[in-house]
N, C-alpha and C positions, 0 to 999 in steps of 0.2 A: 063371748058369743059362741065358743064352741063348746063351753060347757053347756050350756041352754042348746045345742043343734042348731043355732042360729044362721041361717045365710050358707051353714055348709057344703048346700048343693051348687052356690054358685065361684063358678071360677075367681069373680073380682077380690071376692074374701084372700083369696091366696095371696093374689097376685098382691094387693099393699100390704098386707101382712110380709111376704117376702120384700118388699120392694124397700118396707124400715127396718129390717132385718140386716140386710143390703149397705144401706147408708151409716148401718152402725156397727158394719165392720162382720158382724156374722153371717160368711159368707156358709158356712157347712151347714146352719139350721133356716137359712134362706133355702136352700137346696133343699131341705127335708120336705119345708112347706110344699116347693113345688111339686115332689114328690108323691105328698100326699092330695096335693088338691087332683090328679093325676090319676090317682091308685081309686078317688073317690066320683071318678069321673065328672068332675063339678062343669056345668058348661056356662058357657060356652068352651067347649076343651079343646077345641081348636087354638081357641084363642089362649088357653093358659099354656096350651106346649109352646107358643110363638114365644109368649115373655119369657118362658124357660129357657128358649132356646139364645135371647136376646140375653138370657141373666149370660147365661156360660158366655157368650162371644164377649160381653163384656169382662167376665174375668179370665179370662185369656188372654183379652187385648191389654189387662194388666203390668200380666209376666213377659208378654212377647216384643212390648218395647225394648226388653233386653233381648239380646242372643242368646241359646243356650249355652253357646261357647264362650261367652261372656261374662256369663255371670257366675261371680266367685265371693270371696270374704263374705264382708257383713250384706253382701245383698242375696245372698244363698238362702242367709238366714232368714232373711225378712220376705223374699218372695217365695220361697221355701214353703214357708208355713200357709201361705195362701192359695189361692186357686188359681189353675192352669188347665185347660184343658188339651190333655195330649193327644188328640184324634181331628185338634182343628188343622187345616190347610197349611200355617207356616209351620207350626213344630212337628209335622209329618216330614216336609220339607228340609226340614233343620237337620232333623232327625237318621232321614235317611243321605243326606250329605255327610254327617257323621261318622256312618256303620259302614258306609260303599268300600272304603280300602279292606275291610275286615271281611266285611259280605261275601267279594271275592275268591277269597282265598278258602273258602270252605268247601269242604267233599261234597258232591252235588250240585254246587253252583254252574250253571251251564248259560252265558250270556250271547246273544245274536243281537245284532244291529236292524235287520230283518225282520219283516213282516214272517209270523207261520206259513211255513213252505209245505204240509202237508197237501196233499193230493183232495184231503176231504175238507170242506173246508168248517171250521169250527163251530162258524154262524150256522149251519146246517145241523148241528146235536140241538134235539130240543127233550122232552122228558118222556118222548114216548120212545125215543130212538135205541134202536136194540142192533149189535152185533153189527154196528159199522166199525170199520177199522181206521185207526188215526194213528201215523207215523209222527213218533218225536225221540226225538234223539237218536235214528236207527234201531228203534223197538216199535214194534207195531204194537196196539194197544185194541180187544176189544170191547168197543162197548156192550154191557150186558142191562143199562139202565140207569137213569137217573137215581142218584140220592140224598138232594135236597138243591136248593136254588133261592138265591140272594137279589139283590139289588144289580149287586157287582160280576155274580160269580156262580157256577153252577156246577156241582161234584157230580160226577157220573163213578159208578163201579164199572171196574175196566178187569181181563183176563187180559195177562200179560204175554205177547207170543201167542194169541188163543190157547193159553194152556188154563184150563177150570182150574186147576193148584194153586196156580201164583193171581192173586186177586188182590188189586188196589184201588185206592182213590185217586180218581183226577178232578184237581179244583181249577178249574178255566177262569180266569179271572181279567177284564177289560176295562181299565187300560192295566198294564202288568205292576203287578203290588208285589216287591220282593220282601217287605216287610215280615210276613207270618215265616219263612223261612227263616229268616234271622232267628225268632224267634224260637222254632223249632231247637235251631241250632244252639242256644242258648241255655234251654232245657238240658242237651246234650251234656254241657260244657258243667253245667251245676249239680244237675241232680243226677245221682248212680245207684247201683245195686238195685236192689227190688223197690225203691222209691220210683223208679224212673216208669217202671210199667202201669204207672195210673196215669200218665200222658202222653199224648197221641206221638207217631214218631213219622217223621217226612224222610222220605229217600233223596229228592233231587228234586229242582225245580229246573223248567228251562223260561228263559223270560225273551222274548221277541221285541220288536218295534209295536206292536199291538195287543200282544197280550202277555200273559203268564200260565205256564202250568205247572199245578206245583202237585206231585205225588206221593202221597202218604200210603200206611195204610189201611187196610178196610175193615169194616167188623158188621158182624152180619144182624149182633142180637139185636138191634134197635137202640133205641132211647129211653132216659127217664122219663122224658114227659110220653113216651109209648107207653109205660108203666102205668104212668098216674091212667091217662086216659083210657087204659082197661076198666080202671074201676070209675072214671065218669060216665061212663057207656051203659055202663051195668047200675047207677046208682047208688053203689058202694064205695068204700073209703080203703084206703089202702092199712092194711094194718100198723099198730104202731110200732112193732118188732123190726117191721120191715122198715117203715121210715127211722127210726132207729137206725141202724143197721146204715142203710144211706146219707145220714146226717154223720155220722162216725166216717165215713167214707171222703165227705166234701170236708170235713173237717181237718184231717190228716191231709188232702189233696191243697188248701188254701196255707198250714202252717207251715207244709215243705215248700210252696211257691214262696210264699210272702220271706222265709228265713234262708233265703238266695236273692231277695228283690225281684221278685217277677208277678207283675199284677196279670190275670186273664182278660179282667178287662169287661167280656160278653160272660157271666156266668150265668146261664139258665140252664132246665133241663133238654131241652134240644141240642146242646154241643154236648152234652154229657152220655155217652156212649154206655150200654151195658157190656159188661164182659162175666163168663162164667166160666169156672174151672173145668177141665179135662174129666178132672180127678172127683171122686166122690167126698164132697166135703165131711168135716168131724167137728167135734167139739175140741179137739187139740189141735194146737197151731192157732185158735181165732184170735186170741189176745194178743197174739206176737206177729198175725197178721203171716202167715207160715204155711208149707205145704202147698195142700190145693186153695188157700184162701189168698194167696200171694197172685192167683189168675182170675180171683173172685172178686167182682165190686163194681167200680166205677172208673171212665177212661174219658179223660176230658179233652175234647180237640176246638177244632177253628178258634186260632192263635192271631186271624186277624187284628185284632183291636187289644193284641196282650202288651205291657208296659215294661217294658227295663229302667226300674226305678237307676240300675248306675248311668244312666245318660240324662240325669234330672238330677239337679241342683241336690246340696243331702239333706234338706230339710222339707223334701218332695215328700206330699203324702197321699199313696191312691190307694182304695182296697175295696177288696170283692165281697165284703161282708154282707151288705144288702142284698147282693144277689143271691147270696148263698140263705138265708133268712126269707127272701121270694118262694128259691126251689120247695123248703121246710116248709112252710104255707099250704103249698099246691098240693105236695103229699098230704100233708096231714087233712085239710079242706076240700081239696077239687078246687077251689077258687085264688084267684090271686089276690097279694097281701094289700089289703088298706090298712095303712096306720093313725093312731091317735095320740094324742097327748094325754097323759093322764098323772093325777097328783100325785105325789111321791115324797114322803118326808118332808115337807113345806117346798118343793120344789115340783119340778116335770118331767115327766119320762116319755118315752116314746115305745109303744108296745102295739102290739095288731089289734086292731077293731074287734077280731072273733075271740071268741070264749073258750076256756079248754074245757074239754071233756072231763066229767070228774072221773072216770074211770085210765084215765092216762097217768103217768109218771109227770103231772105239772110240774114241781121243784126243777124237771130237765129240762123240761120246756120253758116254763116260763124266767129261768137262769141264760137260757142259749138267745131267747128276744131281746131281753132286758139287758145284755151285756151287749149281744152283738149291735144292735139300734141306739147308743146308747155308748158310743165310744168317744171320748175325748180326744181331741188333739193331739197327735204326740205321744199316745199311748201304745205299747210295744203289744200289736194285736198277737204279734206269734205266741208268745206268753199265753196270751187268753183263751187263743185258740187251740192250743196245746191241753190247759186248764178243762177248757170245754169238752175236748175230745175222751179226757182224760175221767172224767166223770160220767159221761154216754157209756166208755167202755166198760169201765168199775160193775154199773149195775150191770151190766151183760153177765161180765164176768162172775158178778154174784151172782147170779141165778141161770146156771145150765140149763133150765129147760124152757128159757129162751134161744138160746143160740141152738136145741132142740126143733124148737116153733121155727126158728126162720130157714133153716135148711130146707124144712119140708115144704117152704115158702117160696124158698126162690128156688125148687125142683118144679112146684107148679106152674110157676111163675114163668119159666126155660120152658115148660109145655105148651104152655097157654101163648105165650108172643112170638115162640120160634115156628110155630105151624102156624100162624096166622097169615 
């Protein structure tokens, strides 16, 4: 049926499609489906995120018959390889009963019983709220503006002591989630030297009877998806040097997560943070990632929904591959990713609906789909992604007067989004 385009547009085709997919145990290519029927907005789409959302409670409610604390030997293995979803209600719960002695004891951890005792009170910051001052911890905090707002939680940039110098993020978060901290803290603990400055870094959090504020800090340049949406505005396409260049970036940022255990979890271009060096970039230093390129690239924050595979059985498998194959989409497209299934050596592949440019490096691209969409069970992604990284760079490498093009790229580019 979906070679012939048959029914594609309507959500039902997914949904049994997934639902024997399901029953026969393939729980990771049931998820595709849904994924895709999703990506291709089939409707009723209300109604397909519903069964989605019924697939995952169901395989959750799998694994969570067991305790996480519980489960050891051969059931590690066996629920291990299956689905769990880490973001549901008990294994939050589980979770953060687990971490609380350790959470503690970390630099920054600042715990009250108490409701926020500030004088302003929090409910009062909304996104137009400029230079009120909010007391926490015995630092006065001013607000200079909202910088993005959740379901849960709302980041305001804040001037610290009103001093313009000292500029952070405050994430207000109700009810108080000390979770992303953890997580923060965990980054700390694994990853060092110039690895550590492609993610985001938290000072302190204080958590109340009613909320949480957790204080990172700030960066002024925008976002990737600021980036893309320069050139949907304008009807242009972002060059491929440059998406290049940014795929080499999430690349190296997913291989050093995933080869410590730590999944992001949310990877889109919205948590992904632009950063630009001080320094006048060169052609020495890029390959080794060195110099002014070491303050150049990509900075990935909101840790909310990030994963510590060592608190999950060890045959736990989560990974941020699709999200990171979404962002490569958007850049290269303007649009987001719908996938298809297509034949492949008397078998099926899964690859994006759109077509590449012939004027692109396809062999990179269509190697970075085809692998990342397209992962086995079980298979050691650091490896690939390593692999992957490892051949985006190669061509750079071979031809200087790319890494020529894209300096001159993200000079305009630091023009163009930092005055807007």
């Amino acid at each position: 049926m979906e070679e012939n385009e048959i029914c594609i547009g309507h959500s039902l085709l997914y949904e049994w499609y997934a639902y024997f997919l399901e029953a026969k145990g393939k729980w990771k290519e049931a998820q595709i489906i849904y994924r895709m029927g999703i990506s291709r907005k089939a409707e009723p789409i209300e109604k397909l995120k519903w069964a989605q959302s019924l697939f995952v409670k169901r395989m959750s409610e799998r694994l969570n018959t067991f305790s996480l604390g519980k489960v050891n030997g051969d059931e590690q293995v066996e629920f291990g390889k299956k689905f769990i979803n880490p973001w549901s209600p008990f294994t939050v719960e589980e979770l953060l009963k687990k971490i609380q002695p350790q959470l503690t004891k970390y630099d920054g951890y600042h715990l009250s019983k108490k409701v926020y005792p500030g004088k302003v009170a929090l409910s009062s910051l909304k996104k137009s709220s400029r230079n009120k001052i909010i007391e926490i911890g015995g630092r006065k905090y001013q607000i200079k503006g909202c910088a993005g707002q959740g379901g849960f939680a709302q980041v305001f940039k804040a001037h610290v002591d009103s001093n313009p110098d000292d500029v952070v993020a405050l994430k207000i978060q109700k009810p108080a989630f000390p979770w992303e901290f953890y997580m923060y803290r965990q980054l700390d603990e694994r990853i060092s030297g110039k690895q550590r400055s492609s993610f985001g870094f938290a000072h302190k959090i204080h958590i109340y009877s009613d909320c949480s504020i957790l204080i990172c800090d700030y960066l002024s340049h925008g976002t990737l998806q600021d980036a893309i949406n320069s050139y949907v505005v304008t009807g242009k396409f972002m060059e491929e040097v440059l998406c290049i260049y940014y795929t080499l970036e999430m690349l190296y940022m997913l291989e050093t997560l995933h080869s410590v255990g730590i999944i992001h979890g949310d990877f889109k271009p919205d948590n992904l943070l632009i950063r630009y060096s001080k320094d006048d970039l060169s052609e020495e230093g890029f390959k080794d990632r060195a110099g002014p390129w070491l303050d150049q690239g990509l900075y990935l924050v909101d840790w909310g929904r990030g994963i510590d595979l060592h608190l999950f059985p060890e045959n736990t498998e989560f990974t941020d591959t699709y999200g990171l194959c979404v962002v490569v989409h958007m850049m290269l497209y303007n649009t987001y990713m719908e996938i298809e299934r297509k034949a492949s050596d008397g078998d099926y592949i899964y690859l994006p609906k759109s077509s590449f440019k012939r004027y692109w490096n396809i062999d990179l691209w269509k190697a970075l789909f085809t692998k990342l969409l397209n992962i086995s069970p079980g298979n050691n992604d650091v490896e690939l992604l390593r692999s992957l990284r490892k051949s985006f760079l190669d061509y750079m490498h071979d031809n200087p007067s790319l890494i020529k093009k894209l300096r001159e790229l993200l000079a305009k580019q630091r023009a163009t989004l930092c005055s807007a």
